[in-house]
C-alpha positions in Angstrom: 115.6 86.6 105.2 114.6 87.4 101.6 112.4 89.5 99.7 110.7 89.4 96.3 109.6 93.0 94.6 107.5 90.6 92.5 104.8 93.4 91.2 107.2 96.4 92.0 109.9 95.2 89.9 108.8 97.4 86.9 109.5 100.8 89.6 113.1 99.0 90.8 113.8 98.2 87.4 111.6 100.1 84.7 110.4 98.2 81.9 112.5 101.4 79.9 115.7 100.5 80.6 115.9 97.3 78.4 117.3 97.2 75.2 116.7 93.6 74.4 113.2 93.7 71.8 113.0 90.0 71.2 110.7 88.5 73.9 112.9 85.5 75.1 115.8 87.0 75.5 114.3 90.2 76.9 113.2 88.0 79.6 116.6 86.8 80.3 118.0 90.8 80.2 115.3 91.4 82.9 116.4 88.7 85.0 120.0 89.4 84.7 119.3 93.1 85.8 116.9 91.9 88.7 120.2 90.3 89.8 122.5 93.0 89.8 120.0 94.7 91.6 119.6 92.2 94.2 123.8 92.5 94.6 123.8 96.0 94.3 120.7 97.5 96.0 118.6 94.8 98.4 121.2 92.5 99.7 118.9 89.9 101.8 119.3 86.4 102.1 119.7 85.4 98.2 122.2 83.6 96.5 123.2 84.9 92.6 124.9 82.5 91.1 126.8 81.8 87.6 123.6 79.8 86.1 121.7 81.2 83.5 118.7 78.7 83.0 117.1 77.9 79.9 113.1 76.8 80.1 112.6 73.7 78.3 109.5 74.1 75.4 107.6 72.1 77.4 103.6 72.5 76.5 100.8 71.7 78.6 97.2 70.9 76.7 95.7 72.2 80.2 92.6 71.4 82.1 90.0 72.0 78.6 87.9 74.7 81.1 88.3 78.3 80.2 88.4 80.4 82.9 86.0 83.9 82.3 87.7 86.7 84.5 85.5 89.9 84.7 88.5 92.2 85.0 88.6 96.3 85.9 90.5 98.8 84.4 92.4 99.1 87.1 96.4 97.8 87.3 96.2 94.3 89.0 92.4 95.3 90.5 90.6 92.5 92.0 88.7 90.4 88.8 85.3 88.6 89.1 85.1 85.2 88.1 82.2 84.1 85.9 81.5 80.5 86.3 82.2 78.3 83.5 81.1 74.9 85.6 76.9 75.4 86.0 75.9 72.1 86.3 76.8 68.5 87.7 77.5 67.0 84.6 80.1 69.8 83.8 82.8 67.7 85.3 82.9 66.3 82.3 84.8 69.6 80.5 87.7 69.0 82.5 90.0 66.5 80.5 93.3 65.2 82.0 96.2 67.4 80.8 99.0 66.1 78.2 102.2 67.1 78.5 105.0 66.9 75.9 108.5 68.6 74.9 109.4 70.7 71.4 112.8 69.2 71.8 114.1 71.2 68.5 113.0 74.7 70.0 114.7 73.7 73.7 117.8 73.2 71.4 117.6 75.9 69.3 117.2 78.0 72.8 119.9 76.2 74.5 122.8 77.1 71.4 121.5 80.9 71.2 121.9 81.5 74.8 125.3 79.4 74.7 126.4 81.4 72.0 125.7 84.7 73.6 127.2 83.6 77.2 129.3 81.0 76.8 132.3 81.3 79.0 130.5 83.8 81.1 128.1 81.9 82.3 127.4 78.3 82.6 124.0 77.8 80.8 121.4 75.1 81.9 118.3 73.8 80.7 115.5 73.9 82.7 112.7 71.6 83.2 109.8 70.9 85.5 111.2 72.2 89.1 107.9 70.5 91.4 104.6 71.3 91.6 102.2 74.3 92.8 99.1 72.2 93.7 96.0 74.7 94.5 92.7 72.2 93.4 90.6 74.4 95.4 92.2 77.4 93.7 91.5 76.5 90.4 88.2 75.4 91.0 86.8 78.2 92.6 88.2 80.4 89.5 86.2 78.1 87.1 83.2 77.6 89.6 83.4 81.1 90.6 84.0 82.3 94.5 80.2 82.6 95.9 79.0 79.5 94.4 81.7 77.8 95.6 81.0 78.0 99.3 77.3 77.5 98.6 78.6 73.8 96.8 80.6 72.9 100.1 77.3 72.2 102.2 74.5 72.4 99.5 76.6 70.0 96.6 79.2 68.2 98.8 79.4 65.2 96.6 79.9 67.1 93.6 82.6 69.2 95.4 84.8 65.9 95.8 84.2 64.6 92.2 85.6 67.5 90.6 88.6 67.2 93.7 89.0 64.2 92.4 88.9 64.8 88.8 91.6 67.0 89.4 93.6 65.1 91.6 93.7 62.0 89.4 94.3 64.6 86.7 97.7 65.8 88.3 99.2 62.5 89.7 98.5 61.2 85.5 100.7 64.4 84.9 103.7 63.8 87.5 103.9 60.6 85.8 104.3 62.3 82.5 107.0 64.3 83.5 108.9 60.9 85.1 108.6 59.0 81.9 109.4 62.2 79.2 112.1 63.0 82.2 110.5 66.8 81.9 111.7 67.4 85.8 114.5 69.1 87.3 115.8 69.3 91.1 114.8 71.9 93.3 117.1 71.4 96.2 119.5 74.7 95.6 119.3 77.6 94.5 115.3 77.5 93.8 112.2 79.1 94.5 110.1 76.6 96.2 107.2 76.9 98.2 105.2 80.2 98.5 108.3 82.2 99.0 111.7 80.2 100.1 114.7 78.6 98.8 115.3 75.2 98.1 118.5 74.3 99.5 118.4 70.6 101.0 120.8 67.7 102.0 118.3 65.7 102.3 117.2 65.7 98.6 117.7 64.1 95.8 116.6 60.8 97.1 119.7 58.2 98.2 118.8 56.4 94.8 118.8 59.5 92.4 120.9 57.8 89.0 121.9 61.7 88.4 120.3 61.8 85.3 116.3 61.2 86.1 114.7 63.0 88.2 111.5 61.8 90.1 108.8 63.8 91.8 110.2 62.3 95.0 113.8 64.1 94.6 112.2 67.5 94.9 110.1 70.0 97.3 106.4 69.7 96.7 103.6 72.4 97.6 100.0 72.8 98.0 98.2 75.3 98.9 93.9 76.7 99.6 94.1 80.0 99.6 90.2 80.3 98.8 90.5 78.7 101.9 91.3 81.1 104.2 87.6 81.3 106.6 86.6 77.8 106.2 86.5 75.3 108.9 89.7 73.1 109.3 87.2 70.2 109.5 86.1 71.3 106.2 89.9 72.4 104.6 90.6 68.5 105.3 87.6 67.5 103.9 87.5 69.5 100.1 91.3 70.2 100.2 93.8 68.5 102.4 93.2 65.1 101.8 93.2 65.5 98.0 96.7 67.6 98.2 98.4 65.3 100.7 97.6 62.5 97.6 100.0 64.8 95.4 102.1 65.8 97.9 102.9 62.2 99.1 104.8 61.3 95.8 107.3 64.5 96.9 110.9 63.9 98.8 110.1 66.9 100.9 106.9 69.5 101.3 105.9 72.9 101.3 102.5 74.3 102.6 100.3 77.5 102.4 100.8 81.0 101.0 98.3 83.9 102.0 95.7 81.3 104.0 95.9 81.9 107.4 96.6 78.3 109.4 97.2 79.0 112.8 93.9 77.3 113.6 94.4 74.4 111.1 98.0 73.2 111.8 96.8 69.4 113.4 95.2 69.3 110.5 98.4 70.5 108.5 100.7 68.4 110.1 99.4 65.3 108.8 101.6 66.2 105.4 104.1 63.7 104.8 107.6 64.9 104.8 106.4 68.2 106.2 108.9 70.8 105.9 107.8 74.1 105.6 104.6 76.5 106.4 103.4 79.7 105.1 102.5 82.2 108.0 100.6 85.1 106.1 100.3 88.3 107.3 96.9 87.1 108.4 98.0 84.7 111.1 98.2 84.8 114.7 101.9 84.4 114.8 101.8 83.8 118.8 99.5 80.6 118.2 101.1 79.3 115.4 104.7 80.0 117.4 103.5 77.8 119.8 101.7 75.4 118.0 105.1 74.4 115.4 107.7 75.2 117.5 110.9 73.5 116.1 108.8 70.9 113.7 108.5 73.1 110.7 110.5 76.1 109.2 108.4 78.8 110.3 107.8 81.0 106.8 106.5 84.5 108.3 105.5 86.2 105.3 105.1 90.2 106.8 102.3 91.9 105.7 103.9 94.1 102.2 101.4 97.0 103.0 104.0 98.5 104.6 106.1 99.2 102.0 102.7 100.5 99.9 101.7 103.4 101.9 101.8 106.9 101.2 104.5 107.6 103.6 107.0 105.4 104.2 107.1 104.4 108.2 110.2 102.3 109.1 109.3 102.3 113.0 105.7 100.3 111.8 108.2 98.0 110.1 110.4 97.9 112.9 108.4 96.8 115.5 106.4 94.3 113.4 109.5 92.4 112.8 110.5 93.2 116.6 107.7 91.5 117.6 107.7 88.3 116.0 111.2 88.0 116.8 110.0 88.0 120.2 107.3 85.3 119.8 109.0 83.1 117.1 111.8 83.1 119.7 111.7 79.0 119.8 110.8 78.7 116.1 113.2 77.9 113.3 112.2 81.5 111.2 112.3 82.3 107.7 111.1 85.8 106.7 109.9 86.0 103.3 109.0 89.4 102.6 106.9 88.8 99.2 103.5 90.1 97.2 104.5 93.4 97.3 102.8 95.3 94.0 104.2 98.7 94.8 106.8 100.5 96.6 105.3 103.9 95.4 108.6 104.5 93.3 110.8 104.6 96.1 112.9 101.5 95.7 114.9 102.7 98.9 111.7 101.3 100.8 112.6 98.2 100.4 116.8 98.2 100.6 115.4 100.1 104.3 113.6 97.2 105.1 115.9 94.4 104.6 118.8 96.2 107.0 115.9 97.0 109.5 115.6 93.0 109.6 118.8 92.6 109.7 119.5 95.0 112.6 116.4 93.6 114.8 117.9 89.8 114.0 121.3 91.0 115.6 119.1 92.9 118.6 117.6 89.5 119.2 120.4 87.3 119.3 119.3 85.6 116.5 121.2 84.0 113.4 
């Protein structure tokens, strides 16, 4: 059981309270403080450790297609997306990414964090830890939402060149980070997925030298979320057979975030090395309880609008997580409380939450 304030950090731990100016290592002040919180305040399901991880200056040239949000002045309101992809022959602005290392600035950040923590904490660099693959995603924010849907039945063949534009574009890139040996494993403490941790025997592969790491010694992920109302004819048509390409140079795999699948999960299942699968607060949990059963780590991502509301309401929350206890009762269950952009400044919300969990897993027997 975990959860991630992810947009209501800033009203757990206010921007205010740090005293660090320089960006880089006001970034690692924040995260230190998010873990004290964890310890002190939330207390779910994840690990803090003694690593203090150091992102390797790795730069990405990127996909050469601007994307043109229409944003509102609202804080994190819904944006428009202005298409930047008109014609056919616009496949031809997307360019294959390069990827590449400032080796002097991760060194330069490796000593200054050393310096500052050394023989407090142990201090690691960082690299590439796997992949979120969304081609439909990205797509849609360059080809803009309406137009897309219009494309899947009135431009189907253009549709699959750009998926495949992109796919090729990616698997060139995984390469790149094999070769530069830009990756890093996945299989402990890690965020992986749309919302899990990565601990695994079962990765790296047998053959891992210890010192390279390959795409296929870490968790992979894909995900449509634009997805969400199409057909699952048409989801393995435009998206799942380009992402099970990526997905099939991975040791194991992650799949979904807020798409709802329970009507998609033969389709799903076809995923090599399977693992994991989102279950937004969108799903039918019953079907998709039946459907997976013990194949797959059931990821039941609860709908964070409960936390959001103008009165806090822990019986709602209650007997949400009551009832998929019930359901997901032959399941292997994760709950991955996540996307939650506001707790209306009371932080106790979500301390409530996690021992509500906690109390209806011991009520069900469950551990």
């Amino acid at each position: 059981m975990l959860i991630f304030p992810e947009g209501a950090w800033g009203e757990l731990v206010p921007e205010e309270s740090l005293r660090v100016t320089e960006p880089f290592l006001r970034g690692l002040e924040r995260e230190l403080k998010w873990r004290l919180y964890y310890h002190d305040h939330l207390r779910d399901d994840s690990v803090i450790d003694d690593i203090l991880w150091v992102p390797r200056a790795i730069e990405n040239t990127g996909w050469g297609v601007e994307v043109k949000a229409v944003r509102p002045e609202e804080k994190r309101g819904a944006c428009h997306y202005e298409p930047v992809l008109v014609e056919e022959k616009d496949v031809e602005k997307i360019v294959f990414p390069r990827v590449s290392e400032e080796e002097r600035t991760t060194a330069e950040r490796l000593q200054l964090v050393r310096d500052i923590f050394g023989g407090i904490l142990r201090v690691e660099p960082r690299g590439i830890k796997g992949l979120w693959f969304s081609p439909m995603d990205w797509f849609a924010t360059w080809r803009g939402f309406d137009r897309l849907f219009l494309d899947l039945t009135e431009r189907p063949r253009w549709v699959h060149l750009v998926m495949e534009k992109i796919t090729e574009g990616t698997l060139r890139m995984l390469e790149q980070y094999e070769q530069l040996n830009l990756l890093s494993l996945n299989n402990g403490n890690d965020y992986v997925g749309s919302g899990a941790l990565g601990f695994t025997d079962e990765l790296p592969g047998k053959d891992f030298d210890g010192q390279h790491v390959r795409t296929k010694d870490l968790w992979g992920h894909a995900t449509a979320q634009i997805f969400s109302l199409v057909s699952p004819a048409m989801h393995e048509e435009f998206a799942l057979q380009y992402e099970k390409m990526v997905l099939s140079r991975f040791g194991l795999n992650c799949y979904g975030c807020c798409e709802p699948l329970h009507k998609k999960l033969k389709e799903v299942e076809k995923i090599p090395r399977l693992r994991r699968v989102s279950m937004s607060p969108w799903v039918d949990v019953a079907e998709a309880a039946a459907a997976i059963g013990r194949k797959f780590i059931f990821s039941w991502k609860p709908n964070p609008a409960v936390l959001a509301g103008e009165k806090w309401e822990p019986e709602v929350a209650r007997e949400m997580v009551r009832q998929t206890l019930k359901v997901t009762a032959d399941c292997v269950l994760e709950i991955v409380m996540k996307d939650t952009h506001t707790c209306r400044h009371q932080p106790h919300r979500m301390s409530h939450w996690v021992q509500i969990v906690r109390e209806e897993i011991a009520r069900a027997g469950r551990s």
